[in-house]
Backbone as XML, in Angstrom:
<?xml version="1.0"?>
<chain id="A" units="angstrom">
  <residue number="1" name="UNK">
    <atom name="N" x="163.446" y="23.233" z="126.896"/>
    <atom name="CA" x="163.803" y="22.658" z="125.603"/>
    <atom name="C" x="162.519" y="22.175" z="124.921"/>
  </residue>
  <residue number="2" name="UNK">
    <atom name="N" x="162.703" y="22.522" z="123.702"/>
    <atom name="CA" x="161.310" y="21.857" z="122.921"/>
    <atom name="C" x="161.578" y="20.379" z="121.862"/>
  </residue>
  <residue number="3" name="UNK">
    <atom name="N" x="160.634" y="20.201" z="121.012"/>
    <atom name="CA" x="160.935" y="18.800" z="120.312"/>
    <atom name="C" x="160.348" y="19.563" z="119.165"/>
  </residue>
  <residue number="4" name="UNK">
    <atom name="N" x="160.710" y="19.115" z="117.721"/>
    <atom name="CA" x="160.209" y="19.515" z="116.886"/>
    <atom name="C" x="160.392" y="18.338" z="116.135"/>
  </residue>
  <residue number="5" name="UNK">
    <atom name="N" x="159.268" y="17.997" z="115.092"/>
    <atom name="CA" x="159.610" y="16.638" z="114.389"/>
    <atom name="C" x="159.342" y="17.807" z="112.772"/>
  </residue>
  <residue number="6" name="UNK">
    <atom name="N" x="160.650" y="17.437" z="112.063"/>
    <atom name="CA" x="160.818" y="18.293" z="111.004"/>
    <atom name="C" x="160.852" y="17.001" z="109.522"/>
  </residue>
  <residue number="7" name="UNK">
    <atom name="N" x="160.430" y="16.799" z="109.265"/>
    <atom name="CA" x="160.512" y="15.839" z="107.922"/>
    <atom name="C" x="160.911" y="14.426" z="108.753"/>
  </residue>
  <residue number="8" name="UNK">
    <atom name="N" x="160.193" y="14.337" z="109.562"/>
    <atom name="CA" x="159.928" y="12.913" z="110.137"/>
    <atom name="C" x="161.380" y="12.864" z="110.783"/>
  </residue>
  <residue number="9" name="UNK">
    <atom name="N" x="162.370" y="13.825" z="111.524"/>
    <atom name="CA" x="163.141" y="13.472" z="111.584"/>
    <atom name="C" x="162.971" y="14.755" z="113.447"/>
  </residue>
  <residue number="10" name="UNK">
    <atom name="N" x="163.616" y="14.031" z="114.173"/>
    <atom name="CA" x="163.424" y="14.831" z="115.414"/>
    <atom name="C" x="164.296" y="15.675" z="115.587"/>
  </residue>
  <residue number="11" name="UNK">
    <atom name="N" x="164.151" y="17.061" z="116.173"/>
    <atom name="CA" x="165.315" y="18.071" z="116.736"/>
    <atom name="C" x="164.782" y="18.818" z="117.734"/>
  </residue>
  <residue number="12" name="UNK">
    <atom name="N" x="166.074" y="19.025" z="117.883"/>
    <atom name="CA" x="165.653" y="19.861" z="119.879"/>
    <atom name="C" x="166.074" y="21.338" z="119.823"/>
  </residue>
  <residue number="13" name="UNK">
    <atom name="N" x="165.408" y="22.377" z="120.029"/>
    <atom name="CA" x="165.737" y="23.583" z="120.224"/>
    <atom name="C" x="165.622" y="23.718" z="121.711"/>
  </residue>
  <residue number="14" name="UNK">
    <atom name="N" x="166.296" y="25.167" z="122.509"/>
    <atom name="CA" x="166.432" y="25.041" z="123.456"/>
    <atom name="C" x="164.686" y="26.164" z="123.986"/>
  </residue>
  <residue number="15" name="UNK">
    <atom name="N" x="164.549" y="26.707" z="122.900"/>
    <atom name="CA" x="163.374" y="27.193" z="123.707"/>
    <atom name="C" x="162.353" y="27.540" z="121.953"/>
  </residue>
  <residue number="16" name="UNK">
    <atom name="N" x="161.446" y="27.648" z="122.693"/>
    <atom name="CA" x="159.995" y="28.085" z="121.396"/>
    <atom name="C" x="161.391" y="29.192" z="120.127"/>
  </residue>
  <residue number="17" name="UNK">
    <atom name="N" x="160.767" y="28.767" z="119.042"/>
    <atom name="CA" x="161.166" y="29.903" z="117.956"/>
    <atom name="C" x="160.060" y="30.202" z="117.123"/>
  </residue>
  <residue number="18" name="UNK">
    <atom name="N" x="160.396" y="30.927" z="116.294"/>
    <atom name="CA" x="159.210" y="31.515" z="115.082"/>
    <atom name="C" x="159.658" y="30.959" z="113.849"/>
  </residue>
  <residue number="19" name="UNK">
    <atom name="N" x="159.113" y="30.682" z="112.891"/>
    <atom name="CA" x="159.367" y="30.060" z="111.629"/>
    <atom name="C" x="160.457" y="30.671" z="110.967"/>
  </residue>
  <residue number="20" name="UNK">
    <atom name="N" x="160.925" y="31.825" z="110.846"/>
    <atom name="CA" x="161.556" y="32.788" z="110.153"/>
    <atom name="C" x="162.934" y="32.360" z="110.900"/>
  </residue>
  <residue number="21" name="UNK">
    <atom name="N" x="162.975" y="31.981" z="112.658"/>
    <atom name="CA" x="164.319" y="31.736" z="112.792"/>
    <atom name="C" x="164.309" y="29.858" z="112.724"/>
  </residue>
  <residue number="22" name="UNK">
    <atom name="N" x="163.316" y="29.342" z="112.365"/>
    <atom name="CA" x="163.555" y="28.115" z="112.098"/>
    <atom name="C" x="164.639" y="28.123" z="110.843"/>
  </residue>
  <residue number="23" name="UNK">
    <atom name="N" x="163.988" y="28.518" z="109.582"/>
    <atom name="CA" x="164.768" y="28.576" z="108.722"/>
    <atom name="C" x="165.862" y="29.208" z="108.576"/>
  </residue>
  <residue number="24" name="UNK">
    <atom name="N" x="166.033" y="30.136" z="109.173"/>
    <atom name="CA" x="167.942" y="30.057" z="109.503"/>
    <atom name="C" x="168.638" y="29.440" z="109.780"/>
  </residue>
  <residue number="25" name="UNK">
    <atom name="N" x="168.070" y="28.714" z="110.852"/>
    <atom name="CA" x="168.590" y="27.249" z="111.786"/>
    <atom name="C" x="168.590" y="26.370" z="110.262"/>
  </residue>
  <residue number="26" name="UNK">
    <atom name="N" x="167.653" y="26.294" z="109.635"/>
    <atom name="CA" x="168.228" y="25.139" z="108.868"/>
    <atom name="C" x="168.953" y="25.734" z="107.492"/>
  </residue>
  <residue number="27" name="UNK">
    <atom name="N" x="169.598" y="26.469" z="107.623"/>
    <atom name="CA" x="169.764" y="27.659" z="106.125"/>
    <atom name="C" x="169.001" y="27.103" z="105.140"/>
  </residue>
  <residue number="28" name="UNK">
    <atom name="N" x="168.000" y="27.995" z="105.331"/>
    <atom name="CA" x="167.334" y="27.836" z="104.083"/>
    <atom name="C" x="166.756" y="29.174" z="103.552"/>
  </residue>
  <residue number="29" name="UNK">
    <atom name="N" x="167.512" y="30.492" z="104.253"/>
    <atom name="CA" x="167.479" y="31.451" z="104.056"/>
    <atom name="C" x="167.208" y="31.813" z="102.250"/>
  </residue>
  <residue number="30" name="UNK">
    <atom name="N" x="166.506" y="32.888" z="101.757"/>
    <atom name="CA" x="166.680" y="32.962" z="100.081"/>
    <atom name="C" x="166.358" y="31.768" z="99.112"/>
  </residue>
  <residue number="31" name="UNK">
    <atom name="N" x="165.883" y="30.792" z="99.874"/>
    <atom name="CA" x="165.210" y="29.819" z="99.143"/>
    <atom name="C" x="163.676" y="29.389" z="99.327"/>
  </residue>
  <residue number="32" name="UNK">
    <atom name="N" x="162.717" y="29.406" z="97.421"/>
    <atom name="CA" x="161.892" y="29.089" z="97.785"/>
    <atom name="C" x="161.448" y="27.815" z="98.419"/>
  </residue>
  <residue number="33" name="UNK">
    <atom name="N" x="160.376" y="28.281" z="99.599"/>
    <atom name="CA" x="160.139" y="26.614" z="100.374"/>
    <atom name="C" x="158.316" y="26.874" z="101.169"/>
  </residue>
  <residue number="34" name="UNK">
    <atom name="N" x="157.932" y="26.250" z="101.404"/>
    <atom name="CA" x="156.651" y="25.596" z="101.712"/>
    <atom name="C" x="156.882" y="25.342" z="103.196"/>
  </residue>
  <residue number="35" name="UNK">
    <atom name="N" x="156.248" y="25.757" z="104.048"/>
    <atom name="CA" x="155.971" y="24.960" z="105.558"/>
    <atom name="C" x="154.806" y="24.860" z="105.934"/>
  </residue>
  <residue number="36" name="UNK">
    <atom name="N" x="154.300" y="23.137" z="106.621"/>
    <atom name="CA" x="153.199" y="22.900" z="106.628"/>
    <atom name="C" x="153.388" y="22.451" z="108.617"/>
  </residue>
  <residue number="37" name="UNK">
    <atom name="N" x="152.222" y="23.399" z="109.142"/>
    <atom name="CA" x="152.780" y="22.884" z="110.388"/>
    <atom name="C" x="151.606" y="22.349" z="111.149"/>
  </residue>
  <residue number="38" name="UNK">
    <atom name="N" x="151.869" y="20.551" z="111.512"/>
    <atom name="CA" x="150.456" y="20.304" z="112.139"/>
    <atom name="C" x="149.172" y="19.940" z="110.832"/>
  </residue>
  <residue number="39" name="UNK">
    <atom name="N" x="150.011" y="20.082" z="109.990"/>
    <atom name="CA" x="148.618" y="19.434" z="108.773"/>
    <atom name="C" x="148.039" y="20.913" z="108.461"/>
  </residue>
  <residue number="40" name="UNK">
    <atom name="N" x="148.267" y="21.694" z="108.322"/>
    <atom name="CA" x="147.748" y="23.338" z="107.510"/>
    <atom name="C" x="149.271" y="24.043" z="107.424"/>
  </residue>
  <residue number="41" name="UNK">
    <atom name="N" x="149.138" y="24.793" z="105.989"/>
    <atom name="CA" x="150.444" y="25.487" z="105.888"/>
    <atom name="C" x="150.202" y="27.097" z="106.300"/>
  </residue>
  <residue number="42" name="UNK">
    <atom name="N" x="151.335" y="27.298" z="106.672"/>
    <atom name="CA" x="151.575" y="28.650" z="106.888"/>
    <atom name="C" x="152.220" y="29.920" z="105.843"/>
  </residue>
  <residue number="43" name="UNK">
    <atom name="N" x="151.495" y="30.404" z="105.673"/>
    <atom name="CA" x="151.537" y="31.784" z="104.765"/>
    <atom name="C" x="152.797" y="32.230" z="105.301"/>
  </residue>
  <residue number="44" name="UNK">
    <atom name="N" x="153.737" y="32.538" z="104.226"/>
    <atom name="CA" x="154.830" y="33.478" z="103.987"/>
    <atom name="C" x="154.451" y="34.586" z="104.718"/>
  </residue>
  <residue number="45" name="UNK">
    <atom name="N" x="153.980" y="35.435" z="105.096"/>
    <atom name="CA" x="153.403" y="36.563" z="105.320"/>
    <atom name="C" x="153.440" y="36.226" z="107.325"/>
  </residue>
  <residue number="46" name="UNK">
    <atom name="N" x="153.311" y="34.864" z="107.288"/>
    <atom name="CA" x="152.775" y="34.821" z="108.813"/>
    <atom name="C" x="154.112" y="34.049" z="109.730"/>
  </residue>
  <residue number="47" name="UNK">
    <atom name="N" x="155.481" y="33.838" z="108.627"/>
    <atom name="CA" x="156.512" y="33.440" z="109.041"/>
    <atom name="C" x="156.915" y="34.075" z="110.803"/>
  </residue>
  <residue number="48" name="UNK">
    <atom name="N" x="157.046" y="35.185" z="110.492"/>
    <atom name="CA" x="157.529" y="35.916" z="111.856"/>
    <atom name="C" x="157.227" y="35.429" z="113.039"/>
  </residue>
  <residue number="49" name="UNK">
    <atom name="N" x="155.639" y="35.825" z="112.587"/>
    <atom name="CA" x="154.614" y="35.574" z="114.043"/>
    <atom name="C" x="153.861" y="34.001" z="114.731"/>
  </residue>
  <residue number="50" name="UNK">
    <atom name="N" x="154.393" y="33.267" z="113.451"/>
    <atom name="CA" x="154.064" y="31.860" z="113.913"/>
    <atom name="C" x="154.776" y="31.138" z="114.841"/>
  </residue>
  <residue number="51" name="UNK">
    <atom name="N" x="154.877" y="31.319" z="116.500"/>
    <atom name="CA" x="155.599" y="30.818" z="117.367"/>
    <atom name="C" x="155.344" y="28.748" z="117.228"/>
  </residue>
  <residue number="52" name="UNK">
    <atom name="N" x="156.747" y="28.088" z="116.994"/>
    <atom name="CA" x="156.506" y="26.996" z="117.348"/>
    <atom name="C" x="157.289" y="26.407" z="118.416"/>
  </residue>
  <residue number="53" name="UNK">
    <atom name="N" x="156.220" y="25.314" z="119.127"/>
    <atom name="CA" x="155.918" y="25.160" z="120.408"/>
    <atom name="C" x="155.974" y="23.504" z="120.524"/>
  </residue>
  <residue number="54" name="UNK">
    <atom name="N" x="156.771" y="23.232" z="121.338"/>
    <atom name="CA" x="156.875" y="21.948" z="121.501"/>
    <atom name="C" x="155.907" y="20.587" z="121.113"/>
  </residue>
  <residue number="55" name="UNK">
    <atom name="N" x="156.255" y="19.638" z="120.725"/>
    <atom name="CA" x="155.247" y="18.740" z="119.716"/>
    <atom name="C" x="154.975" y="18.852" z="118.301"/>
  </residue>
  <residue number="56" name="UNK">
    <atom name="N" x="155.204" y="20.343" z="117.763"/>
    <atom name="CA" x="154.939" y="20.286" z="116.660"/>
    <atom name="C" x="155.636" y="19.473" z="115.521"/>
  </residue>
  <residue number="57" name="UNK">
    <atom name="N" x="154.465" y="19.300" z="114.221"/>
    <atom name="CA" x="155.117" y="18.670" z="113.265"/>
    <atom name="C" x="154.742" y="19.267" z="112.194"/>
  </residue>
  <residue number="58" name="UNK">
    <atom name="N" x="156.248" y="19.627" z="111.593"/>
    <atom name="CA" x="156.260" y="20.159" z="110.324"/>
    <atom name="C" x="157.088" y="19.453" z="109.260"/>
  </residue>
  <residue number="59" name="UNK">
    <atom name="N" x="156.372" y="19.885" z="107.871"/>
    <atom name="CA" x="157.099" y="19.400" z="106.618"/>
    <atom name="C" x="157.364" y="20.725" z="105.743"/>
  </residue>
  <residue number="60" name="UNK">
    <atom name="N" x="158.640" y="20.281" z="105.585"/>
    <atom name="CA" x="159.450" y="21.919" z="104.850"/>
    <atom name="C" x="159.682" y="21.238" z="103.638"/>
  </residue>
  <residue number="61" name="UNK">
    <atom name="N" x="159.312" y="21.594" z="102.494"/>
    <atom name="CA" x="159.662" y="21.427" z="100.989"/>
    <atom name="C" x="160.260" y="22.651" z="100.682"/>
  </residue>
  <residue number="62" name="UNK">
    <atom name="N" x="161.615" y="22.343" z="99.650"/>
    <atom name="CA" x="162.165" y="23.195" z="99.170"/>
    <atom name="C" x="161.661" y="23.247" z="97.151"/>
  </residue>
  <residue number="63" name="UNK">
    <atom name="N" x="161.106" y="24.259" z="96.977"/>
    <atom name="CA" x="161.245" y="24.041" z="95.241"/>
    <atom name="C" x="162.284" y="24.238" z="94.595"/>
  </residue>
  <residue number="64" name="UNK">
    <atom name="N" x="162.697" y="22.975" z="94.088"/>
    <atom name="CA" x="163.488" y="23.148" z="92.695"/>
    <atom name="C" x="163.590" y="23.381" z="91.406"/>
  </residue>
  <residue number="65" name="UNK">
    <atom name="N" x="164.009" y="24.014" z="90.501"/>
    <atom name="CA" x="163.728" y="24.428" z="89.700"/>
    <atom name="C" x="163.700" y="23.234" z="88.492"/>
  </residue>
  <residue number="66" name="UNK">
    <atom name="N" x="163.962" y="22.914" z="87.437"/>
    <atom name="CA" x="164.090" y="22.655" z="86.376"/>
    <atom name="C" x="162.854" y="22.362" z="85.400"/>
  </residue>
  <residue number="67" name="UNK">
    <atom name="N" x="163.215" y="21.755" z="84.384"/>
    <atom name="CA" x="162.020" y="20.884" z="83.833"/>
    <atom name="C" x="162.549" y="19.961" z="82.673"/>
  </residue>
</chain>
């Protein structure tokens, strides 16, 4: 089991995932969003292959639109 601290808030997966199935886990599928993991963000492009691994800390912003 791992620990993930996601917007200052703790959750437990049962084993390592990749960013791409993080955000399923949190549906946030089709929405634009930002992930910063550990203090550097991660490129859209590098979703797949970015395995996260117990301890990590990430901040997920979602953009909203208006003005």
């Amino acid at each position: 089991m791992i620990q993930l601290t996601i917007n200052d808030q703790i959750q437990h997966f049962e084993s390592p995932i990749n960013v791409t199935q993080l955000i399923d886990c949190l549906a946030l599928q089709g929405k634009r969003i930002a992930i910063e993991r550990n203090g550097e963000i991660i490129p859209r492009s590098q979703f797949t292959e970015q395995i996260l691994v117990d301890g990590d800390q990430l901040e997920v912003v979602v953009a909203v639109g208006g003005g």
